[in-house]
VMD Tcl script that draws the C-alpha trace (Angstrom):
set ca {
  {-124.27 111.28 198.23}
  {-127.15 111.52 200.71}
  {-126.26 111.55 204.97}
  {-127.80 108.51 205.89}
  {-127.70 109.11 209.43}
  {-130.92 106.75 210.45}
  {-128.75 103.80 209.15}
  {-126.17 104.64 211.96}
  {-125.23 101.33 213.80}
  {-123.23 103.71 216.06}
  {-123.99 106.22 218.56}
  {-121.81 109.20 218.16}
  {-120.34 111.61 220.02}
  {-120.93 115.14 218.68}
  {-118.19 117.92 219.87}
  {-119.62 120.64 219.07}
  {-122.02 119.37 221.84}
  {-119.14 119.54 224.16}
  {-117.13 122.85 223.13}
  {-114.50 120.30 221.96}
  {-112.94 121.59 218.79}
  {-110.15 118.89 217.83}
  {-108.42 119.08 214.06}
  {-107.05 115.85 212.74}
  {-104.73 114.96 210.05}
  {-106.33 113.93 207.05}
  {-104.81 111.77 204.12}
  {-106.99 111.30 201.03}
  {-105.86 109.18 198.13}
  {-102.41 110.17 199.14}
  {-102.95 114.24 199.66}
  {-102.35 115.22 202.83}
  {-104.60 118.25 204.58}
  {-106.12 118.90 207.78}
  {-110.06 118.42 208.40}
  {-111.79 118.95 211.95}
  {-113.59 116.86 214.03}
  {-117.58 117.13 213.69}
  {-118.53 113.93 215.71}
  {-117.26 110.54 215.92}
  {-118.00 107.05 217.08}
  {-116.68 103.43 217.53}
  {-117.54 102.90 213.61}
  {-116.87 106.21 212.30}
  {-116.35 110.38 212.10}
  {-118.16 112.93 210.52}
  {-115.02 115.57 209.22}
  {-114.95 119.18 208.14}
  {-112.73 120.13 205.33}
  {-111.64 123.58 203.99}
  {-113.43 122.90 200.73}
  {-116.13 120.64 199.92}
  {-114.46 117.30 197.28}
  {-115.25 117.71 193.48}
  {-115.54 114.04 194.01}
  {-115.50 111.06 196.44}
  {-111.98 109.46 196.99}
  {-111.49 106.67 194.79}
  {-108.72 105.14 197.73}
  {-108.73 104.86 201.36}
  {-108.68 107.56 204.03}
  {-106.48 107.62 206.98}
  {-106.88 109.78 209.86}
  {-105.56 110.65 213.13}
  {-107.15 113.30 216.03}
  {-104.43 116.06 216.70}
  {-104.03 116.51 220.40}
  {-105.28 113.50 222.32}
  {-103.58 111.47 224.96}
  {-104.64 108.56 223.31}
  {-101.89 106.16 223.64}
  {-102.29 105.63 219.52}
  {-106.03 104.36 219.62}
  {-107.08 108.05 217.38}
  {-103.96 107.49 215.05}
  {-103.60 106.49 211.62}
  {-107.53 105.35 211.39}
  {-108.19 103.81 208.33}
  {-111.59 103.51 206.38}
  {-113.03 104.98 203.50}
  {-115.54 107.75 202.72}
  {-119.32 106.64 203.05}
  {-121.09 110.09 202.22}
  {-120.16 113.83 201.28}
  {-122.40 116.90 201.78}
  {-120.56 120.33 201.13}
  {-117.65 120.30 202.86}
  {-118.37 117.20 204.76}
  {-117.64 113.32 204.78}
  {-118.77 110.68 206.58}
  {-115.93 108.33 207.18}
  {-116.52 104.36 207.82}
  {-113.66 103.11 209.79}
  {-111.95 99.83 208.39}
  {-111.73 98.52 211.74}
  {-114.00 99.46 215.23}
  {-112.54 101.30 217.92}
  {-112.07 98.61 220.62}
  {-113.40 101.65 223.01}
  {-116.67 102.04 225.17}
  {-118.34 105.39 224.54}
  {-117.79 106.69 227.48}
  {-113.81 106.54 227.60}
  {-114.37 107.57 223.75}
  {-116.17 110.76 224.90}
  {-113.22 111.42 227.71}
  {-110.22 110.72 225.33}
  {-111.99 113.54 222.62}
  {-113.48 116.17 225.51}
}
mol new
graphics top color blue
foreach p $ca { graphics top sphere $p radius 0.5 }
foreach p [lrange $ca 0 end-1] q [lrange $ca 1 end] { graphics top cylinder $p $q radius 0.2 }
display resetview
């Protein structure tokens, strides 16, 4: 699947931007393995796994950012996988974050 980052309706945050590595826990049609953070946004995170996906998840995704003082707002994220490129996804969050980018970019940094 193509990266189609001009359809973003989001503006994201991108760590590696800020020096702020953060791993989350990753559940893919029911396997559980770790992934970390490229960038995210109210609608969304880009994720890095070990090893690219011989295919797209059929199910859900459900995510949550390791490490956060986040009083549960970066916990058990569900959505489902929009794009893959190697070993990244693009994942579409079921529901938005009811967060402002700003206190989205101090809860990750």
């Amino acid at each position: 699947m193509d990266c189609p980052e001009e359809r973003r309706s989001y503006t994201r945050i991108p760590l590696c931007a800020y020096s702020c590595g953060k791993l989350c826990e990753l559940e893919l049609d029911g396997k559980q393995s770790g992934a970390a953070l490229v960038d995210i946004s109210a609608g969304g995170a880009r994720l890095r796994l070990a090893a690219p996906l011989a295919e797209t998840p059929a199910g859900g995704v459900r995510l949550s950012v390791v490490g956060v003082q986040d009083k549960g707002l970066l916990q058990n994220l569900r959505g489902h996988v929009r794009w893959r490129n190697g070993q990244e996804i693009g994942v579409k969050f079921e529901t938005e974050l009811n967060i402002g980018l700003s206190d989205l970019q101090r809860l990750i940094c």
